[in-house]
N, C-alpha and C positions, 0 to 999 in steps of 0.2 A: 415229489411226494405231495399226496393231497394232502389242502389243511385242514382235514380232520384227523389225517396219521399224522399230523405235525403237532399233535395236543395230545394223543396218546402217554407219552412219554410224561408230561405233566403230569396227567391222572393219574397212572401206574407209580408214580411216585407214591401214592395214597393208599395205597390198593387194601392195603390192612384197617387204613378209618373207612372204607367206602365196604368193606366186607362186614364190617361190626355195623355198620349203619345199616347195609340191607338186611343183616339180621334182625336188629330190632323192628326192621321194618316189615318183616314178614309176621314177626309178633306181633306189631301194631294190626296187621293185615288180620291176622287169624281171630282175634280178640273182636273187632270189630265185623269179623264174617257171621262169628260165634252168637252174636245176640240174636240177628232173625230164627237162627234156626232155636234157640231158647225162648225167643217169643213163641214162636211154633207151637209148642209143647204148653205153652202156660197159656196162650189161647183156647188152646184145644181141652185142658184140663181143667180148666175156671168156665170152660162153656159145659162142663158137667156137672158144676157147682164150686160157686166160690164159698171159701175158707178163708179165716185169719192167717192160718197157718200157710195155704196156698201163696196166697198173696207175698206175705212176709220171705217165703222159700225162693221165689219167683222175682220178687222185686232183688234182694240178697243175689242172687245170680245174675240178675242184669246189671247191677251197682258194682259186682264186683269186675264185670267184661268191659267196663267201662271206665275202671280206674286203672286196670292193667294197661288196656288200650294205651288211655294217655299215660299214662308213664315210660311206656315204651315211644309212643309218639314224640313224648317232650324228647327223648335219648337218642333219637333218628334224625328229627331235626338237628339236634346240639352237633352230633357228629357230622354229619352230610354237610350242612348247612357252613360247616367250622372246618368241614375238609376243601372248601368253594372257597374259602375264604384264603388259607392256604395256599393253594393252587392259583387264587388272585396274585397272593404276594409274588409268590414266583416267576408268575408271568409278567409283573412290571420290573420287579428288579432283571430278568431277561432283556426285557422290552428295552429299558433305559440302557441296560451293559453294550446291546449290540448296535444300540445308536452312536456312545460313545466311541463306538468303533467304525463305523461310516465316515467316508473322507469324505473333507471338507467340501467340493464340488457335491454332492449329495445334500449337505444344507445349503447352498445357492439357488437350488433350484426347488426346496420345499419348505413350505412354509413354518414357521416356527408355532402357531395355533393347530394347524392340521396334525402336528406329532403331540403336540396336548388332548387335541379331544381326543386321539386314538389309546394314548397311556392312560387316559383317564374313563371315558365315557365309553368306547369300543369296549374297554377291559372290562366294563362295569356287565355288560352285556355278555361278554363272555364267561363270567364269574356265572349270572343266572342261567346259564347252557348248564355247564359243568357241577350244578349244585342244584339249586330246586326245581331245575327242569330231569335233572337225573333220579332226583327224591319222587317226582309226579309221575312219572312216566313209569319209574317200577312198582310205586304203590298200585296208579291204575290199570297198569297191565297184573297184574297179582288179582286184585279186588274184579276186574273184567273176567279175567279166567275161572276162577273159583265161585263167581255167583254163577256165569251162565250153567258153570257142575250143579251147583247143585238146582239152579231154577229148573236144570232140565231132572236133576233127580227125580222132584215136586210133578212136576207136567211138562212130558215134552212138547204134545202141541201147544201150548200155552207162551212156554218161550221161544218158537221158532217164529210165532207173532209176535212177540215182543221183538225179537231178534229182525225183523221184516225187514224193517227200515234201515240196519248197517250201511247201505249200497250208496244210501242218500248220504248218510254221513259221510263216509269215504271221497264221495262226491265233493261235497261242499269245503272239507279240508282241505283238499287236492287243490282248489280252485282260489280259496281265499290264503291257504299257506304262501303262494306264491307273491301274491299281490302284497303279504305282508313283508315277505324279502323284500322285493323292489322297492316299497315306498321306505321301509328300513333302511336301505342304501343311499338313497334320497336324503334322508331325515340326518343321518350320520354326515354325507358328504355335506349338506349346508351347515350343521353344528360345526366344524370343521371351519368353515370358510368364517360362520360367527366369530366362532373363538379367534382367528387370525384377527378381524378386525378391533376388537377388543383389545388384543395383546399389541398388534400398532400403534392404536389408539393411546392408552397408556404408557406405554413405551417412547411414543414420540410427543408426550403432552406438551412439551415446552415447544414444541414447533407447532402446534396444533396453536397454542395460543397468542405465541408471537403473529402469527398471518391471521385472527382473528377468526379458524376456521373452523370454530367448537360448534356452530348452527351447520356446517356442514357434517360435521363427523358424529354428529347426531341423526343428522338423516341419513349417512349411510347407512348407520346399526340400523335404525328403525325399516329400512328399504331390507336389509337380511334379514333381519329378527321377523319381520312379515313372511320374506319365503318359510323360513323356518315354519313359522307359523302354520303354514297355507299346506306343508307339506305335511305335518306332525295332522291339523286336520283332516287329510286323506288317509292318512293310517287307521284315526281314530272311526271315520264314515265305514272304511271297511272291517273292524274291530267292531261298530257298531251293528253292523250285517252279521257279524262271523257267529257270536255267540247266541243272539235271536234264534237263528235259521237250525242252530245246531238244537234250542232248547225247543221251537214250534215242532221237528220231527222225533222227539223224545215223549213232547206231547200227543202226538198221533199214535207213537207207540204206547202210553199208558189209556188214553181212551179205549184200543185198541183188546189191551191186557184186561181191561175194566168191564168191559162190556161179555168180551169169552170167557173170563176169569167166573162173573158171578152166575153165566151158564153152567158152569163147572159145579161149582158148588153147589145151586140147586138142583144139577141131575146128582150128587154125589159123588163124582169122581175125585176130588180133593176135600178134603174138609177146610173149616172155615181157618183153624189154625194156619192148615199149609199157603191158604190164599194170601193170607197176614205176610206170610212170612215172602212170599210170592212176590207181593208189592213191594215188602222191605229189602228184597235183592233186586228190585227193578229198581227202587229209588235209587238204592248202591250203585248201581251201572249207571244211573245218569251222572254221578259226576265223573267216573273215569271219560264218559262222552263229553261230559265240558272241559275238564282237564285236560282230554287228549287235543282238543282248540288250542287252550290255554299251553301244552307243552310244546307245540307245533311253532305258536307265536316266539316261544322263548325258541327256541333251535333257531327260526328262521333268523333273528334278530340276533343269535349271539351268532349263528355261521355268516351273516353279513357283515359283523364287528369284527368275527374271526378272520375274516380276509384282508380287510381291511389292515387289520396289526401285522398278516402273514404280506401284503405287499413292503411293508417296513421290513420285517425279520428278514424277506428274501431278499432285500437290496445286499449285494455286496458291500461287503466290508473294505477298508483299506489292505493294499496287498499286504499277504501274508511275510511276515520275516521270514527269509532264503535260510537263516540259520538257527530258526527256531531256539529251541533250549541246549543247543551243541556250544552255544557261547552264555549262559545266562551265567552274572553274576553271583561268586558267592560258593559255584559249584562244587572248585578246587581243580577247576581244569584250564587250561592254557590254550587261548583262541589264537591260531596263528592263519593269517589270511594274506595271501599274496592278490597283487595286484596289477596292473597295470605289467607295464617293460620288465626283464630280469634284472634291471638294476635301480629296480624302486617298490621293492617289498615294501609293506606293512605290515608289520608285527601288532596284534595287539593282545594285552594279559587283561584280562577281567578283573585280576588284584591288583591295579597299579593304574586305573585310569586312564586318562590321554593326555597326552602333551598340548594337543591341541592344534596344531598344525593344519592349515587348511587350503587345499588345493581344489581348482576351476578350471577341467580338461576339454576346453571345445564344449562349452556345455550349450545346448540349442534348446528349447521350448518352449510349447506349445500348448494354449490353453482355452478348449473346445476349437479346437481347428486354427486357432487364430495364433500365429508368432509371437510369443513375447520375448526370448531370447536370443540373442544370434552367435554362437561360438564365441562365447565367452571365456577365457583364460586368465587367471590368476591364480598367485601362489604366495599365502599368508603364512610365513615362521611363526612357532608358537612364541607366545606372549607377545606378536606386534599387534599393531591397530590396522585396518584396513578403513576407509575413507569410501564411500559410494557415493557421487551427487552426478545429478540430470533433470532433465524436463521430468514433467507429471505423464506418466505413462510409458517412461522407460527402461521398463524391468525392473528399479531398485528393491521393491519389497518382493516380488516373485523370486528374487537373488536369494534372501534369506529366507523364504519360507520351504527352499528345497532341501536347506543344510538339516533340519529335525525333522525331514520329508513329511510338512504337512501335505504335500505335494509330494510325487515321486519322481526324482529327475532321472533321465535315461542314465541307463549302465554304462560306466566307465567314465562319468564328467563332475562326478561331486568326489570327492574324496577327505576323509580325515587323518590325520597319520598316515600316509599311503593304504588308506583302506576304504573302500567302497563302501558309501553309507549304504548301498541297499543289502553287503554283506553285516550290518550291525542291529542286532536284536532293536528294536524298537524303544524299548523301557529304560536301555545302555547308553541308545547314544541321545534320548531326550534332558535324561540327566546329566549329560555333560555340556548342555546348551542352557543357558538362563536368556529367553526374549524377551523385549518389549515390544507388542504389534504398535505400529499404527495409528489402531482403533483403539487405546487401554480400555479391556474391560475390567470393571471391580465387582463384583459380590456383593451381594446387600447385607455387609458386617460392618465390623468395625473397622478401621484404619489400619489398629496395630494386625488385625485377622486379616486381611488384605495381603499383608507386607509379610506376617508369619506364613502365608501358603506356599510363600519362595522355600521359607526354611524346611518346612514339611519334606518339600519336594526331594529339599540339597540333602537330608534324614531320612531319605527313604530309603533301605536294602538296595544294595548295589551302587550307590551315589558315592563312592568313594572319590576324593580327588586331591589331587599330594596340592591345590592350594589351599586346603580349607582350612579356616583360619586367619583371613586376610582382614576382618572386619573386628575379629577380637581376638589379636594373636597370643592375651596371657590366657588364654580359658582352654583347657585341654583339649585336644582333636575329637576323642571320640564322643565330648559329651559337650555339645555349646550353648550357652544359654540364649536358647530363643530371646528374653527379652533383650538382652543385651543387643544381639544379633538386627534385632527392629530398630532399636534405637540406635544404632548406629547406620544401617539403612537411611533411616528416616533423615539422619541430620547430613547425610554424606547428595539426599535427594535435594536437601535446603528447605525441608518440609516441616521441619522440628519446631523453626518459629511461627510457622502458621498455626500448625494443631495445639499450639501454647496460647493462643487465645479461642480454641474452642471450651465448648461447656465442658467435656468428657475428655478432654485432649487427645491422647492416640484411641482411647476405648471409645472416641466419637462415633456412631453408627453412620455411616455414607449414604445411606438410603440403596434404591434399586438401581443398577447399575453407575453409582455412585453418584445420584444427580444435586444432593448437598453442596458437592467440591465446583469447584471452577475446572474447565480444562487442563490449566494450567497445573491444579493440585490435581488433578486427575492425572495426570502424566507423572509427576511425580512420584505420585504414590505407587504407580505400573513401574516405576523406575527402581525405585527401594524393593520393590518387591525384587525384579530380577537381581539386585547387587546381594540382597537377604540370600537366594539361592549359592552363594559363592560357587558357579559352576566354574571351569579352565574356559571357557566358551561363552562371551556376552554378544548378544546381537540387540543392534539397538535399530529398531526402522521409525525414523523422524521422530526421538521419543522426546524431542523439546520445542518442539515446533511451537506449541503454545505456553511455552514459557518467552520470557522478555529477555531483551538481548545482557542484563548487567544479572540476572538470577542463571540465566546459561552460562555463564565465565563463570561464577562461581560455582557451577555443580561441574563444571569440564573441569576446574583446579581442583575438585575435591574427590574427582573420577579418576585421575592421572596414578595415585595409590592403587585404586580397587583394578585398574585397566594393566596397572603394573604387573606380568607373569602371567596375563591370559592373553587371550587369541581374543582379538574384539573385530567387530565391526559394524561400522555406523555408516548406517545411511542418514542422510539430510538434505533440506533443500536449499542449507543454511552453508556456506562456504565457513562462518566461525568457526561452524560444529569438528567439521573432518581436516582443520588446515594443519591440524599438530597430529595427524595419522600418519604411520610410516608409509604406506603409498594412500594415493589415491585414483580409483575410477571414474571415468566420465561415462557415465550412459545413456545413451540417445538412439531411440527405436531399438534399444534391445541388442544393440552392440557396443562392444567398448574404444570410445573414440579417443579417448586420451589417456594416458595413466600417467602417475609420476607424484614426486613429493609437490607441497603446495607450491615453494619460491620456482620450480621447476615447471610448472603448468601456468603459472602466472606468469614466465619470461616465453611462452610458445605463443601467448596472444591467441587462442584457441576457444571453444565454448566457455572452457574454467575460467580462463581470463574477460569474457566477456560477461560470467554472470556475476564474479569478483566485481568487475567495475560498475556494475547494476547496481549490486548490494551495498558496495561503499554510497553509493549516493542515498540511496532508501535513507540507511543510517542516519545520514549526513543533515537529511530531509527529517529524519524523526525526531534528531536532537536540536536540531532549529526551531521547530513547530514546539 
């Protein structure tokens, strides 16, 4: 589909404001046509003698062609103008839904500035296509058609020389429309690259100042913002060509009309009125000729923006759920999905949740060509702990990021309840997982707004889950108080005596990407948020890394309740973190080299045993120092 039938469907949303508008605008049109040809007549009639009464009849009829006018004008704009606006809205809140749905390899490879200036600045350009380039173009094709009627009424040869020059114009738009795409493309793709550094910039200011690199990351803006510059000037140099050239042959064509015209008149073929009126549709016609520059610039510039948002829209989305709405929550239907061997069905009800059980069938992958997996097996009973540690680069977070398939693991190796997560609606089984990545990211809110997004989540249609409850078990199922729910998050994270000496305490604002907190309270707070979700399912990837080894005992003794009846699992690089999980994994290059409870891997003298006897010295070495 081209992307101009890919905006179709927008427009036609409107089609009743954009019909009421071209009617006013054909009133505006007719009102406005109306006056030369009423000059006409009151030329013609005042050059046989003026009167009071002439005058006052004549001027009354032009005063009133001229309030009609605008009042219709003002009513064309409001509409059109307000139906562009519309069709804006539409097409961000599109814009934004279908990025939301692009898998995550999709933001690894584009930038987070380049999807700003396109929802922003592309869109802004595509508003002026669809709105006061659609207003211009049918006013000046209306006002273009109806004067050259009636100029040719008045004197045909008279406007077939005014008409001369067309060829030149067609010309000249042909030539410079082009030129204004391209340099439009230009102008867009370097804004794009601006915004990117901008948003790094910012984003990464504390690293920018820690390495003292603020004289550099000035002169890189200054080194874009100059292309910028240099390219926005070639637009403007031929912008400055475009509207000249269109006005010097409009002026060839009135010398042209000026010179035959006042022949006319003194052999008497027209009178002096028709001449009046003659000029006053030639002046008309020169702005459809400059507006039709002027609409040509808007097309070129919103269909270069247009594509630009149409390379986003057409990126594929994350795969489509295999069982679409045959399983969605809530229905009244009963999902039963077999799996794997005849003798390991899973069953699952849409009214009752998941147990939670979590199996790892040979699972191998691969991410952009390159192994991160190797036949991996494991088999989590609902409500144990599972344990992941290994070197830096051995699959541990790629392990959990297939279970809520931010990633898609091959068919037949992830399983929940003996059920194939690629057989579970998307929305289903996100709510039955509460994570902490990584990376915590926070929201530029508040703390307690942070840590309520879990609750939202665990509250959303379909989130049912037979533990919920665990965090305020006198407060009724169907209805839990989020505050409560935070605060006991919060205290269960060991975060409760931190935000007790901020100014605002939990309603403290964290700033962008929470750059207020410390790491440490930055994990934290990523941490209360997943236990706020009370999903059957906690997945924690290194979520204490940056906490201290005497604040990590105390939040693993106060996890041991919330971990009670779910299905957990913790990766870390920390042998503390996972030593009281019911098994644990060794992974290295992507395969599993050891497994076993803690006392059982530490008596095999193995990796776990040697990174145990690592870590005891660290310790040992920390509490000495």
């Amino acid at each position: 589909m081209s992307p101009l039938a890919r905006l179709v469907p927008f427009v036609l949303r409107y089609r009743r404001r954009f019909l009421l508008g071209l009617l006013c605008l054909v009133l505006t049109t007719a009102f406005s046509l109306l006056g030369p040809w009423v000059l006409r007549f009151a030329v013609d009639d005042l050059t046989a003698g003026v009167t009071r009464d002439k005058l006052a009849r004549h001027a009354a009829a032009l005063l009133g062609l001229a309030v009609a006018g605008g009042g219709f004008r003002f009513l064309m704009r409001r509409i059109l103008v307000g139906a562009s606006r519309a069709i804006e809205y539409d097409l961000r809140n599109a814009f934004v839904a279908h990025v939301q749905r692009l898998p995550l390899a999709y933001f690894h490879a584009t930038r987070t500035g380049d999807l700003m200036s396109r929802a922003t600045n592309d869109l802004n350009a595509v508003r002026m296509m669809v709105g006061p380039a659609i207003m211009y173009m049918a006013n000046t094709g209306m006002v273009f058609v109806v004067s050259v009627a009636l100029m040719l009424s008045i004197d045909p040869v008279l406007t077939l020389a005014a008409l001369a020059c067309l060829p030149l114009v067609s010309l000249v738009v042909k030539f410079f429309g082009s030129a204004v795409y391209r340099h439009t493309e230009q102008i867009q793709a370097q804004l794009s690259t601006l915004s990117t550094v901008v948003q790094e910039g910012l984003a990464g200011v504390r690293v920018v100042r820690a390495y003292c690199r603020e004289g550099a990351e000035t002169e890189r803006f200054r080194r874009e913002n100059q292309e910028y510059f240099v390219r926005n000037a070639r637009l403007i140099r031929v912008q400055a060509l475009f509207y000249p050239s269109l006005g010097f042959i409009l002026g060839l064509a009135g010398v042209l009309v000026l010179w035959l015209g006042a022949r006319h008149v003194i052999e008497g073929r027209i009178t002096v009125g028709q001449f009046v009126a003659f000029n006053a549709y030639l002046l008309m016609l020169s702005w459809p000729m400059i507006a039709f520059g002027f609409v040509t610039n808007l097309f070129q510039r919103g269909m270069a923006a247009w594509r630009r948002m149409c390379d986003v829209l057409d990126a594929p989305p994350a795969e489509p759920d295999p069982v679409a709405a045959a399983a969605t929550p809530g229905s009244g239907a009963r999902g039963e999905i077999a799996q794997g061997a005849e003798s390991d069905r899973g069953r699952w009800d849409p009214g009752c949740g998941f147990p939670g059980g979590i199996e790892f069938r040979g699972l191998s992958f691969a991410y952009n060509g390159r192994p991160v997996l190797r036949e991996v097996s494991a088999r989590v009973e609902p409500g144990r702990v599972l344990g992941v540690i290994g070197p830096t680069g051995s699959g541990k977070s790629t392990l959990l990021a297939l279970l809520p398939r931010l990633f898609n693991p091959p068919r037949g190796t992830v399983f929940i309840d003996g059920v194939d997560v690629l057989d579970l609606p998307l929305p289903v089984l996100r709510r039955q997982i509460a994570m902490v990545p990584q990376d915590p990211f926070l929201f530029s809110d508040t703390i307690a707004g942070n840590v309520s997004f879990g609750v939202e989540a665990a509250g959303a249609p379909g989130a049912g889950d037979p533990h919920a409850g665990a965090l305020d078990a006198g407060a009724p199922d169907a209805a839990r108080d989020a505050g409560a729910v935070v605060a006991g998050a919060l205290a269960l994270a060991r975060l409760d005596t931190d935000i007790a000496g901020f100014p605002d305490g939990a309603e403290t604002r964290v700033g962008e990407r929470g750059v207020t907190l410390s790491g440490g309270q930055k994990q934290r707070t990523a941490l209360a948020r997943a236990i706020s979700a009370d999903a059957p399912i906690l997945l924690l990837d290194d979520a204490l890394s940056a906490i201290d080894a005497r604040t990590e005992a105390d939040i693993l003794a106060g996890l041991r309740r919330v971990l009670r009846g779910r299905t957990s699992i913790i990766v870390s690089h920390r042998i503390s973190t996972v030593r009281a999980a019911d098994l644990i994994l060794v992974l290295d290059e992507g395969r599993v080299v050891e497994r076993g409870a803690h006392d059982e891997l530490v008596a095999r003298d193995g990796l776990y045993a040697g990174l145990h006897r690592k870590q005891l010295i660290e310790q040992a070495l920390v509490e000495q120092g």
